[in-house]
C-alpha positions, 0 to 999 in steps of 0.5 A: 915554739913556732907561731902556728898561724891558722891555729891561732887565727881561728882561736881569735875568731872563737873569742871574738864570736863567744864575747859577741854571743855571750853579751848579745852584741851586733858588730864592730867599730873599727878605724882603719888607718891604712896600715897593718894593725888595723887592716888584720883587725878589721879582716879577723872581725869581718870574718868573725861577724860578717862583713855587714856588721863591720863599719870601718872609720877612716878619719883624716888629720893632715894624713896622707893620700896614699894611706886613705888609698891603703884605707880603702883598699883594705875595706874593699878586700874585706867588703866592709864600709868605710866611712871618712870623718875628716878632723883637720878642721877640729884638730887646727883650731884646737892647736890654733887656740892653744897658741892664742893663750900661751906663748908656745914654740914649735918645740912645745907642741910637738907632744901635744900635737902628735898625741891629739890625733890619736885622742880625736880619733878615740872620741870620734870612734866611740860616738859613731859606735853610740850612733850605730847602736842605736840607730841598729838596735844593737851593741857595736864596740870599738876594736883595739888595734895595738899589738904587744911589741907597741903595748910592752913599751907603752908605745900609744897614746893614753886616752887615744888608741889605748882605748877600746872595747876589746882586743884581739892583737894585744897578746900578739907581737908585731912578726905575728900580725904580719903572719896573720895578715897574709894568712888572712889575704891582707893585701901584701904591701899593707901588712908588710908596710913598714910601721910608722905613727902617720903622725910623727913623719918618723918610721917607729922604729926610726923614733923608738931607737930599737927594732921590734924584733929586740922589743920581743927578745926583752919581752919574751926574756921578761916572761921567760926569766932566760937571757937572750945572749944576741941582745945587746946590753944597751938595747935591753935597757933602753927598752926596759927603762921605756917599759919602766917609764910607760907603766903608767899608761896602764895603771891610774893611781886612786886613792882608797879609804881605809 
């Protein structure tokens, strides 16, 4: 079935207005990375609510000048304010003190130092949104910004960017936020930008080992039960074990009383 982008569009836009009435909220909380994801989600909720109940977060950690330029570019298109909280200084002397108290190589910390950002950025998103709410007298919720080709293999951070208020690209694979984009005037380099962590130095698809074309094959096999005879054997496993592997992030064990 073709993606019928101006009918799904404005369908995100309702939910977002209906959820924002209903619970008689203000406005969003978003960080913009400078990449696409967060440039459609950032554009949906302007339209949505109105670009002065938009505030756009940009916070750096040993990120890239061109993706702030990419940053800004984005709240200018959509006339929203884009605020910097720069957490190289927080992000180092974390690192720096787990290398004080342990004997740790490189290799050890690559984990630890690629899933911090994410976590930093997480908490500092969701202490601005207290600090505008109140100061505004009103409800400001931190938007999500993972779409559904990230989240089938649980390709985010747990305690990082799977956290937010509300989601608005988590039913939508990757091909069909690039369609929004351009339907909603993100700026065409930014929302065809390859994907890439900004954390890794690695493209995502360079470091997940599959494409998230054949992401959404296994996907929609998944949900169809129809197998997708241009897929290759090897590519559907390893994309169902990291499926298989990355349940976790999305269920916490918790012991119940009989």
């Amino acid at each position: 079935m073709d993606f019928d982008v101006e009918k799904e569009t404005n369908k995100i836009i309702e939910f977002i207005r209906d959820y924002y009435k209903k619970n008689n909220l203000k406005g969003a909380i978003i960080g913009i990375s400078g990449g696409k994801d967060s440039a459609v989600v950032a554009g949906l909720f302007a339209k949505a609510l109105g670009s002065d109940n938009v505030i756009g977060l940009w916070l750096p950690c040993h990120s890239r000048e061109n993706d702030k330029i990419d940053a800004m570019e984005v709240a200018k298109t959509f006339d929203f304010e884009l605020k910097e909280f720069d957490l190289t200084i927080i992000y180092d002397d974390f690192i720096k003190k787990i290398k004080e108290n342990n004997k740790v190589s490189e290799d050890d910390l690559i984990s630890t130092e690629i899933n911090l950002k994410p976590r930093l950025r997480m908490t500092s998103l969701y202490a601005y949104a207290a600090f505008v709410s109140k100061v505004n007298n009103g409800g400001y919720l931190v938007c999500g910004t993972s779409n559904k080709s990230e989240r089938f293999v649980g390709y985010f951070t747990k305690g990082g960017d799977s956290v937010s208020d509300i989601q608005v690209l988590a039913d939508l694979y990757v091909d069909e936020v690039v369609k929004i984009g351009d339907y909603i005037g993100v700026p065409f380099h930014i929302a065809h930008k390859i994907p890439d962590d900004g954390l890794s130095g690695k493209v995502d698809e360079e470091k997940l080992g599959f494409s998230y074309s054949d992401v959404k094959k296994v996907s929609l096999e998944e949900e169809k039960n129809v197998k997708d005879e241009t897929l290759n054997d090897d590519v559907r496993g390893k994309i169902l074990r990291m499926h298989k592997i990355n349940e976790h992030k999305f269920n916490t064990p918790t012991f119940r009383r009989g």
